[in-house]
PDB file as gemmi writes it, atoms N, CA and C in Angstrom:
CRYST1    1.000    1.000    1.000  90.00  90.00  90.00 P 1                      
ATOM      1  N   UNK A   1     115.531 112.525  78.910  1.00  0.00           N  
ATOM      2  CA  UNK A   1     115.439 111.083  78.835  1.00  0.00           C  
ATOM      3  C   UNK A   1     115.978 110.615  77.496  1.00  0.00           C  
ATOM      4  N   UNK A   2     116.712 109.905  77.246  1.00  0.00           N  
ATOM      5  CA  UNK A   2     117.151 108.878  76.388  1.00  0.00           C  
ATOM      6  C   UNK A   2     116.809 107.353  76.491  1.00  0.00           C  
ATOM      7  N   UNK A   3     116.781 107.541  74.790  1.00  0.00           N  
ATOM      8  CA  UNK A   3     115.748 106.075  74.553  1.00  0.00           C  
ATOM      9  C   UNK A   3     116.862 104.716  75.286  1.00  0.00           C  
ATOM     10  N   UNK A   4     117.860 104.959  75.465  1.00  0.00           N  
ATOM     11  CA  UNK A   4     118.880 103.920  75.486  1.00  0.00           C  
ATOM     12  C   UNK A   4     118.303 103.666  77.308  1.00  0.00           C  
ATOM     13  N   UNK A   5     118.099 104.398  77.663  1.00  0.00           N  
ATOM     14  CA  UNK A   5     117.821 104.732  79.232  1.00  0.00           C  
ATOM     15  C   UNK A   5     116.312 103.984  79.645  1.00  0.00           C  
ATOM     16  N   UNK A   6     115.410 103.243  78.782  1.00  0.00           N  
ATOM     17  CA  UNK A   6     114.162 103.125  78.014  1.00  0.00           C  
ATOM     18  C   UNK A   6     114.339 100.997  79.565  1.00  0.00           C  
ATOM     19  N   UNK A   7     113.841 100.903  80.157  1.00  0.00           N  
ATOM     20  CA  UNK A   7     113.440  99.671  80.868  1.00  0.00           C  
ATOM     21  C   UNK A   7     112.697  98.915  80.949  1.00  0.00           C  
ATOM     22  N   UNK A   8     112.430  97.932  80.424  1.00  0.00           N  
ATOM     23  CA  UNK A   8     110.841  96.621  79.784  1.00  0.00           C  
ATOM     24  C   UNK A   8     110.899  95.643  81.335  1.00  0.00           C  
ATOM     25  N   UNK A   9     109.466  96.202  82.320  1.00  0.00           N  
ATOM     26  CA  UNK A   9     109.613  95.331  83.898  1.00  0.00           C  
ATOM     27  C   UNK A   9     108.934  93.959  83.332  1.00  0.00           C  
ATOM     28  N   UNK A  10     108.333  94.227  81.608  1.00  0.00           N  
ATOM     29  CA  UNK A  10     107.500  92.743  81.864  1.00  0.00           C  
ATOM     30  C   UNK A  10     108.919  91.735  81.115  1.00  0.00           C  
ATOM     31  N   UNK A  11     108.774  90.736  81.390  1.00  0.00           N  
ATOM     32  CA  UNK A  11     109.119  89.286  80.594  1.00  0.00           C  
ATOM     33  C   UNK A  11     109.067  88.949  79.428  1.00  0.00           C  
ATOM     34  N   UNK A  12     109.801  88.261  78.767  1.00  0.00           N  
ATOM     35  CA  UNK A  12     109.931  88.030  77.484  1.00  0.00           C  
ATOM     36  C   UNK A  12     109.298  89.278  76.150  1.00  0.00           C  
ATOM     37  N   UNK A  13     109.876  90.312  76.338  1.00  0.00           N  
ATOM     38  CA  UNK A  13     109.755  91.345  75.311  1.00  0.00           C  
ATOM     39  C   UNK A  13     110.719  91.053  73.884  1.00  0.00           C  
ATOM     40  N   UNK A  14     110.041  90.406  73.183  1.00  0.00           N  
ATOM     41  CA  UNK A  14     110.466  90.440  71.515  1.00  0.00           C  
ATOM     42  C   UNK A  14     111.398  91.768  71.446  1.00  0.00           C  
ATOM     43  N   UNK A  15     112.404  91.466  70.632  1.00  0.00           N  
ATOM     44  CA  UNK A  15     113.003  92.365  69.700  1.00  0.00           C  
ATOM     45  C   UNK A  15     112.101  93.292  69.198  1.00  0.00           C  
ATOM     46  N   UNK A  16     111.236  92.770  68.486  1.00  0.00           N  
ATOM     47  CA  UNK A  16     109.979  93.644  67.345  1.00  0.00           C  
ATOM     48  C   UNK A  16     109.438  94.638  68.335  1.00  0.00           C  
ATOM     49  N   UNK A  17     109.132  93.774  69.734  1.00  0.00           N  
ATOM     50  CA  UNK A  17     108.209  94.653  70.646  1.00  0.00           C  
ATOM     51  C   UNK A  17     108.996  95.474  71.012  1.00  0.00           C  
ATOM     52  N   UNK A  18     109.860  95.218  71.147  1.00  0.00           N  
ATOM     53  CA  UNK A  18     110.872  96.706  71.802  1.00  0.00           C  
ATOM     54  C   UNK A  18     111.456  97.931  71.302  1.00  0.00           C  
ATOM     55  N   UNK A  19     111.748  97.442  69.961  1.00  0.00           N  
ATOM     56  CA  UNK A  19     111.695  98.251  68.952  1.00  0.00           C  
ATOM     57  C   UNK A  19     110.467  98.959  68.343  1.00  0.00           C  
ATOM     58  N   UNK A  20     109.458  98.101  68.460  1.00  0.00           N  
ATOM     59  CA  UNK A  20     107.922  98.842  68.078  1.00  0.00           C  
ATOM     60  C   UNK A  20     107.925 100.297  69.484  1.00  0.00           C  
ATOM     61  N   UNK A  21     107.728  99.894  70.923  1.00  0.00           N  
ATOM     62  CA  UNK A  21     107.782 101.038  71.556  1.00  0.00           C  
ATOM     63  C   UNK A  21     108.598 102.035  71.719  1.00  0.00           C  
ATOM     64  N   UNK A  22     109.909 101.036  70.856  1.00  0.00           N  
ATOM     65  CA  UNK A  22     111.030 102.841  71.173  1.00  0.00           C  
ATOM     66  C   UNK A  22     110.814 103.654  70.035  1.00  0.00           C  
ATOM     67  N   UNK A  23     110.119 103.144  69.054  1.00  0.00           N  
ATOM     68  CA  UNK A  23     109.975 103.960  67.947  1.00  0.00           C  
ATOM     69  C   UNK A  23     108.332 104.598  68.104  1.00  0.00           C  
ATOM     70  N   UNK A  24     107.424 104.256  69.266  1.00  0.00           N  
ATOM     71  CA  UNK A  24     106.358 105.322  69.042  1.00  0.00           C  
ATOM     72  C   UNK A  24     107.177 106.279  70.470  1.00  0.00           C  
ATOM     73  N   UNK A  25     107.904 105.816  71.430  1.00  0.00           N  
ATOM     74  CA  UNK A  25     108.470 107.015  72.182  1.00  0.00           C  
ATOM     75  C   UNK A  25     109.198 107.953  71.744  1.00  0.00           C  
ATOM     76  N   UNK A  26     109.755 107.477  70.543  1.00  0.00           N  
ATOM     77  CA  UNK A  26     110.647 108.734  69.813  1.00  0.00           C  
ATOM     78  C   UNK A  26     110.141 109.315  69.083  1.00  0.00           C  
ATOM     79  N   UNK A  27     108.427 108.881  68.452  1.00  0.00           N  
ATOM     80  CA  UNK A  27     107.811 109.930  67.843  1.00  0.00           C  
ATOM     81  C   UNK A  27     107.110 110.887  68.452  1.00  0.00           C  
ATOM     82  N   UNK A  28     106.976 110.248  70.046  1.00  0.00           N  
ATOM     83  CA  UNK A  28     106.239 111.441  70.516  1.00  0.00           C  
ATOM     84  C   UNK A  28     107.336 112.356  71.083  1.00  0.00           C  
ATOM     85  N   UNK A  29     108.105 111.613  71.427  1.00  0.00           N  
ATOM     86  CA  UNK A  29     109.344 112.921  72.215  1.00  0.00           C  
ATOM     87  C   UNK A  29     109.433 114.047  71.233  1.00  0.00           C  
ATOM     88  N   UNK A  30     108.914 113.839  69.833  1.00  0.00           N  
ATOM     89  CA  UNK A  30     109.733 114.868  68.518  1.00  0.00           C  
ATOM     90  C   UNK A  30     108.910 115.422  68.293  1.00  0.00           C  
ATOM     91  N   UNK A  31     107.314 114.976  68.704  1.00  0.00           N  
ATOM     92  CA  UNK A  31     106.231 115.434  68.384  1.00  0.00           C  
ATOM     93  C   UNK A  31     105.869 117.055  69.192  1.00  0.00           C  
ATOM     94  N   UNK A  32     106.269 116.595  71.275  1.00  0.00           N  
ATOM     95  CA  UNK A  32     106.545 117.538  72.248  1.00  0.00           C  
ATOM     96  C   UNK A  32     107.650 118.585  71.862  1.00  0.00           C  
ATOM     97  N   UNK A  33     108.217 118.244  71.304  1.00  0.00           N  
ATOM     98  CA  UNK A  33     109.910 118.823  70.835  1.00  0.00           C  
ATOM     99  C   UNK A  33     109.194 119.990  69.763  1.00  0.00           C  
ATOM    100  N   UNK A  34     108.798 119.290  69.013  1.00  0.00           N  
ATOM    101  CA  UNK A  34     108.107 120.225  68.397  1.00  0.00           C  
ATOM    102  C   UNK A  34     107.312 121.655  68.652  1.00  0.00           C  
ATOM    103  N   UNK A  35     105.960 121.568  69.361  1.00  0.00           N  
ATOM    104  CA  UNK A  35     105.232 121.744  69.437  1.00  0.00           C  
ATOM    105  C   UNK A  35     105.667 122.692  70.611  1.00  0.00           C  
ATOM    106  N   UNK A  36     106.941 122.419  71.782  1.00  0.00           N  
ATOM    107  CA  UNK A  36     107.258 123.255  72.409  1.00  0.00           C  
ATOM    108  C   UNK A  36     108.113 124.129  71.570  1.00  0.00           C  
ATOM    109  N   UNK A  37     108.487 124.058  70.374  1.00  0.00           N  
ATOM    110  CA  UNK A  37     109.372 125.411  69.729  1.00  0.00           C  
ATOM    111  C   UNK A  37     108.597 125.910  69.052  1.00  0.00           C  
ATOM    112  N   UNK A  38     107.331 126.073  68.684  1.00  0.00           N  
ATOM    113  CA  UNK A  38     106.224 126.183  67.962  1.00  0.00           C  
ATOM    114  C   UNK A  38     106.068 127.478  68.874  1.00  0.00           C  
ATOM    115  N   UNK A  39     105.605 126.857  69.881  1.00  0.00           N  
ATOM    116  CA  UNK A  39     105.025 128.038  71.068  1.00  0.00           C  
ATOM    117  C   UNK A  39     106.318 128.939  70.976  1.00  0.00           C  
ATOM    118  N   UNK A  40     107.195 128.631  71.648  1.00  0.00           N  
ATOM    119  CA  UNK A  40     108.369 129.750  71.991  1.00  0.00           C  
ATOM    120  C   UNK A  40     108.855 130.511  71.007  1.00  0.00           C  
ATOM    121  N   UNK A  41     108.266 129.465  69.672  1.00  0.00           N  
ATOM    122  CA  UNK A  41     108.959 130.901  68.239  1.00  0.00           C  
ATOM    123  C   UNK A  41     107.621 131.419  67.860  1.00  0.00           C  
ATOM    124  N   UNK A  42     106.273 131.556  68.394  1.00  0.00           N  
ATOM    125  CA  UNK A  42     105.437 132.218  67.995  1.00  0.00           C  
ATOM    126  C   UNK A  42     105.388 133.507  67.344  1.00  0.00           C  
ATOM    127  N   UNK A  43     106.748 134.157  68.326  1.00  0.00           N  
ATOM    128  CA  UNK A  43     106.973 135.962  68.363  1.00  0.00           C  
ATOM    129  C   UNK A  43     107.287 135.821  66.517  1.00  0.00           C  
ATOM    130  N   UNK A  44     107.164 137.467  66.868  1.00  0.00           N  
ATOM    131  CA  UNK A  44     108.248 138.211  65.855  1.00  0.00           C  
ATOM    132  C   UNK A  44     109.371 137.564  66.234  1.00  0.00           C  
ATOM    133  N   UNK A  45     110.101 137.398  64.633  1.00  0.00           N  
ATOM    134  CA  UNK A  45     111.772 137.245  64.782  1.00  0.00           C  
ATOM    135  C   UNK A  45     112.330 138.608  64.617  1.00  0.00           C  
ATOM    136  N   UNK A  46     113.680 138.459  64.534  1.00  0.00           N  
ATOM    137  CA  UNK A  46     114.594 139.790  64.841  1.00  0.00           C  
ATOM    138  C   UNK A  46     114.221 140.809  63.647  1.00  0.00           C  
ATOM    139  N   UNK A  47     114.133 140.315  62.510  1.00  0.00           N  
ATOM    140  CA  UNK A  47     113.742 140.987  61.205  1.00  0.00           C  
ATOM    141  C   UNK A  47     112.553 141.917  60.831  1.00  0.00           C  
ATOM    142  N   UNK A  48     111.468 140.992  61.669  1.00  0.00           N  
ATOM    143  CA  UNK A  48     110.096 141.407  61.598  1.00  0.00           C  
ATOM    144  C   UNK A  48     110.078 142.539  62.731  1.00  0.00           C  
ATOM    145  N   UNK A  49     110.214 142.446  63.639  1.00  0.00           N  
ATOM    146  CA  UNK A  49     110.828 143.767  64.575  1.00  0.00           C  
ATOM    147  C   UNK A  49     111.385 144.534  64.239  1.00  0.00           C  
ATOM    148  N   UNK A  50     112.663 144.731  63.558  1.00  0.00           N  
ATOM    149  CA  UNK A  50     113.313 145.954  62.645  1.00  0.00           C  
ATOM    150  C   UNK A  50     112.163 146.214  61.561  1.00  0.00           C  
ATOM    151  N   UNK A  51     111.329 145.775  60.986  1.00  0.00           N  
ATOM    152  CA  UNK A  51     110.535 146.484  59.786  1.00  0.00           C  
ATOM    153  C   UNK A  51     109.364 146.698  60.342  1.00  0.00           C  
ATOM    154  N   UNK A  52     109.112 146.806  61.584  1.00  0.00           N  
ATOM    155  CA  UNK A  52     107.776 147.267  62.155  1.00  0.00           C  
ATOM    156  C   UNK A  52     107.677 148.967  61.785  1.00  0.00           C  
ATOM    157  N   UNK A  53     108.674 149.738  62.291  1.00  0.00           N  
ATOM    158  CA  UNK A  53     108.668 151.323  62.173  1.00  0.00           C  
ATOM    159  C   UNK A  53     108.580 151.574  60.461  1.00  0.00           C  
ATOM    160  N   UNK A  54     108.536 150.531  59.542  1.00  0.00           N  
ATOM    161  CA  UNK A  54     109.032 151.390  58.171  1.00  0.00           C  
ATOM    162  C   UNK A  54     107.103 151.781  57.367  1.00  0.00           C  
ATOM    163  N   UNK A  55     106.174 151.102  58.156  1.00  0.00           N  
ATOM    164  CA  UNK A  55     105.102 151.679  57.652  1.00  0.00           C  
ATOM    165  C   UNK A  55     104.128 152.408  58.310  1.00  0.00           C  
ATOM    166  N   UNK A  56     103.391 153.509  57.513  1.00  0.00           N  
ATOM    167  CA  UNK A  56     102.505 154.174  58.353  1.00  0.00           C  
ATOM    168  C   UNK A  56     101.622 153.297  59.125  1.00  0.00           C  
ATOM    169  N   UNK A  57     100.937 154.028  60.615  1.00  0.00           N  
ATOM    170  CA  UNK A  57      99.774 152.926  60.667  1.00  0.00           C  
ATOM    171  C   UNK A  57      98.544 152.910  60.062  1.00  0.00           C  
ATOM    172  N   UNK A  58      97.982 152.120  59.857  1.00  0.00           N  
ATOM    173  CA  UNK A  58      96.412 152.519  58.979  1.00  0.00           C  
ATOM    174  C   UNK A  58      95.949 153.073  59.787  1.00  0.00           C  
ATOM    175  N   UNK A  59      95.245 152.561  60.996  1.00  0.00           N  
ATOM    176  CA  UNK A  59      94.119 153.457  62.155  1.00  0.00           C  
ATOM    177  C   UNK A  59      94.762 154.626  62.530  1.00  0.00           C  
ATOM    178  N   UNK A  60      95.709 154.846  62.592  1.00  0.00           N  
ATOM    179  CA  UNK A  60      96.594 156.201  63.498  1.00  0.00           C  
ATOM    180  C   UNK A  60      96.607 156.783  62.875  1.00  0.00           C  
ATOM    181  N   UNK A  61      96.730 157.248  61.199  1.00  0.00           N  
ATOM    182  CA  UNK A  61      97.284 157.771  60.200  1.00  0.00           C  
ATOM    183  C   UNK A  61      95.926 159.106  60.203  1.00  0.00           C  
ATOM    184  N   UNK A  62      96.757 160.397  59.610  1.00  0.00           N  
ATOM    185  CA  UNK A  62      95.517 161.110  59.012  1.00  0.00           C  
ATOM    186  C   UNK A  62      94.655 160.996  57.712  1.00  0.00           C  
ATOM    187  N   UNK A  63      95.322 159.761  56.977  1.00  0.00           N  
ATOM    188  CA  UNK A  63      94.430 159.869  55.748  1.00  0.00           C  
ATOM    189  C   UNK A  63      93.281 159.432  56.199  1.00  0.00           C  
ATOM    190  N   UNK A  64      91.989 159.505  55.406  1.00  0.00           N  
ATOM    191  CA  UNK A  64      90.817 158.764  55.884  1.00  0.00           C  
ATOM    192  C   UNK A  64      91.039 158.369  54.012  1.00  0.00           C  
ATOM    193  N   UNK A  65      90.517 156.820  54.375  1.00  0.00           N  
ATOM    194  CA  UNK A  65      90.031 155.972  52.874  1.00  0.00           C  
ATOM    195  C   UNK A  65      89.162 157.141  51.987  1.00  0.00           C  
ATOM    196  N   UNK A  66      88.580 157.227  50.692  1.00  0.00           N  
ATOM    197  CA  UNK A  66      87.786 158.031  50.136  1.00  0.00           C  
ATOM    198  C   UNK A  66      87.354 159.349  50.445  1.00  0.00           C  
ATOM    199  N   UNK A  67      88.416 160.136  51.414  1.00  0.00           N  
ATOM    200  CA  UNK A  67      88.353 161.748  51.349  1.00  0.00           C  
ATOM    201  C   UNK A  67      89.411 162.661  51.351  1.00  0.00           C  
ATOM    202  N   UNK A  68      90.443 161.645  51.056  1.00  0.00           N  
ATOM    203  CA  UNK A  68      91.481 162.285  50.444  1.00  0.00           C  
ATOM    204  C   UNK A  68      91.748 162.936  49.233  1.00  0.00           C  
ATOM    205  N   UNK A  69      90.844 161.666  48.459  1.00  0.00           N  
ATOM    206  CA  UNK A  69      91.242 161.789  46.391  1.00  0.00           C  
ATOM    207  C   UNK A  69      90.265 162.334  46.164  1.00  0.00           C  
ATOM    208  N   UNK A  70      90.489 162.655  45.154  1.00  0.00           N  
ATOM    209  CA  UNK A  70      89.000 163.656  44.580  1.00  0.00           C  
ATOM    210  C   UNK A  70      88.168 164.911  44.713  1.00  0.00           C  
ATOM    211  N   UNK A  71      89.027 165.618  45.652  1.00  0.00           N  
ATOM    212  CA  UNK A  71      87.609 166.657  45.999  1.00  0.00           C  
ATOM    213  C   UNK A  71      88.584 167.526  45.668  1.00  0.00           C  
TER     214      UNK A  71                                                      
END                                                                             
């Protein structure tokens, strides 16, 4: 949808008024716009995926915290 595409069925709509609603429809269109790339870029990006393998895992690993050092 485009704002230009935007149709007033009532009568005598002011300039101001028309302009007042195309400007809260275009904040919400940007608001949805948003909020749907929000979701869809939640993931890992490409980067964070290549540096997953470069560290040990903590839980999987054989060290145990405090019985490694010292004895």
């Amino acid at each position: 949808m485009t704002l230009e595409n935007v149709r007033f069925l009532t009568r005598g709509v002011t300039p101001e008024e028309k302009a007042a609603v195309l400007a809260i429809l275009d904040l919400q269109i940007e608001e949805e716009s948003a909020l749907e790339h929000e979701v869809q870029g939640a993931g890992m990006n490409a980067w964070q995926k290549s540096q997953r393998g470069i560290r040990e895992d903590i839980k999987g690993g054989s060290r145990r915290f405090g019985w490694d050092f010292g004895r």
